[in-house]
C-alpha positions, -999 to 999 in steps of 0.1 A, spaced: 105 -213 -88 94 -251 -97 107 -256 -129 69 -270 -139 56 -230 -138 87 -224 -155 76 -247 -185 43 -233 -187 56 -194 -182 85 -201 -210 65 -222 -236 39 -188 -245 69 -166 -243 87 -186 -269 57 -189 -293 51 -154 -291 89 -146 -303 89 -172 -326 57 -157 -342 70 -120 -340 95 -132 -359 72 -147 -385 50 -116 -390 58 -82 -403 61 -54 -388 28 -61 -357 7 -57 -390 -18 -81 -369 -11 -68 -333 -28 -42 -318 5 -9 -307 -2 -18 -271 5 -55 -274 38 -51 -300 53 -26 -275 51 -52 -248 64 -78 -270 92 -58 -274 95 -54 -238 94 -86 -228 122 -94 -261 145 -71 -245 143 -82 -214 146 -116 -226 178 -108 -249 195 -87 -218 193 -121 -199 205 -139 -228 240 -115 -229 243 -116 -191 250 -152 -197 267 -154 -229 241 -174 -252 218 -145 -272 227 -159 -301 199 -182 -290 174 -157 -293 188 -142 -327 184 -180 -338 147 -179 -332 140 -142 -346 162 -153 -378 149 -191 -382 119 -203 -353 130 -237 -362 115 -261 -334 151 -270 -326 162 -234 -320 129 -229 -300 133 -256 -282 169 -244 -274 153 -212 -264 125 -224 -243 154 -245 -223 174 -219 -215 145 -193 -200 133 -222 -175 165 -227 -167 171 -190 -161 138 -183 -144 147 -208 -121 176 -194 -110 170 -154 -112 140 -147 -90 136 -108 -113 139 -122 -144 110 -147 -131 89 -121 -120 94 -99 -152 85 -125 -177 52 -133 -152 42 -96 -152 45 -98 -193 25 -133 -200 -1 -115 -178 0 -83 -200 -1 -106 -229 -29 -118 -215 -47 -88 -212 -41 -79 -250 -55 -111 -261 -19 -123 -275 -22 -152 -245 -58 -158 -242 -67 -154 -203 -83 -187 -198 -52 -206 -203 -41 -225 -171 -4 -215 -165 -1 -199 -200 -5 -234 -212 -27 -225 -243 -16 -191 -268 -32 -178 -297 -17 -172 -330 -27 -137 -340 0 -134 -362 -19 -151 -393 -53 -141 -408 -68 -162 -389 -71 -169 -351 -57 -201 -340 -58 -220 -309 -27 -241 -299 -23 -258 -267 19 -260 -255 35 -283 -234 68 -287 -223 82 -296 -259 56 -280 -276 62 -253 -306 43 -239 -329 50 -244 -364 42 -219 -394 13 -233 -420 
């Protein structure tokens, strides 16, 4: 895969476990879309412990620092590019995010997420060292 899509698959991925990790509970997420959060976290985390580094990911759920997202977000385009499944997978779960709202469907290449985490519905467009930050 060009490590470009990978950027723009791994930046909404990020956000949205960064922001799961923020908010309690999917008190502001719909069943549907929390289950496939957790999904896609576990499929994320197994990656993580094929290759040694979930401590990574525990970084993010404990602290979404932009450094440790950052980390993060690195290490998924760097896997997606090399494991063609795990690639597919986390595809297959930006579009079901997508369908739930979490990743709003207009977005071109997942570039743009919304926050439904907060009271409030917030529009932030990611790049490739974009994060998202917690007002």
């Amino acid at each position: 895969m060009e490590p470009v899509t990978a950027i723009a698959i791994a930046s909404p991925i990020v956000s949205v476990i960064a922001n799961k990790a923020l908010e309690k509970g999917g008190e502001k997420l719909g069943e549907s879309a929390y289950k496939k959060i957790n999904q896609m976290i576990t499929v994320v985390r197994d990656k993580l412990s094929e290759i040694r580094r979930e401590g990574i990911l525990i970084d993010v759920e404990a602290k979404p620092t932009e450094e440790n997202q950052s980390e993060l977000k690195t290490t998924i385009e760097k896997q997606m590019t090399k494991d063609a499944d795990f690639d597919k997978k986390l595809r297959e779960f930006v579009e079901q995010l997508k369908s739930e709202g979490v990743i709003p469907r207009d977005s071109k290449n997942g570039d743009q997420y919304i926050n439904t985490f907060n009271d409030k519905v917030d529009r932030s467009t990611f790049g490739p060292n974009s994060t998202i930050t917690n007002n």
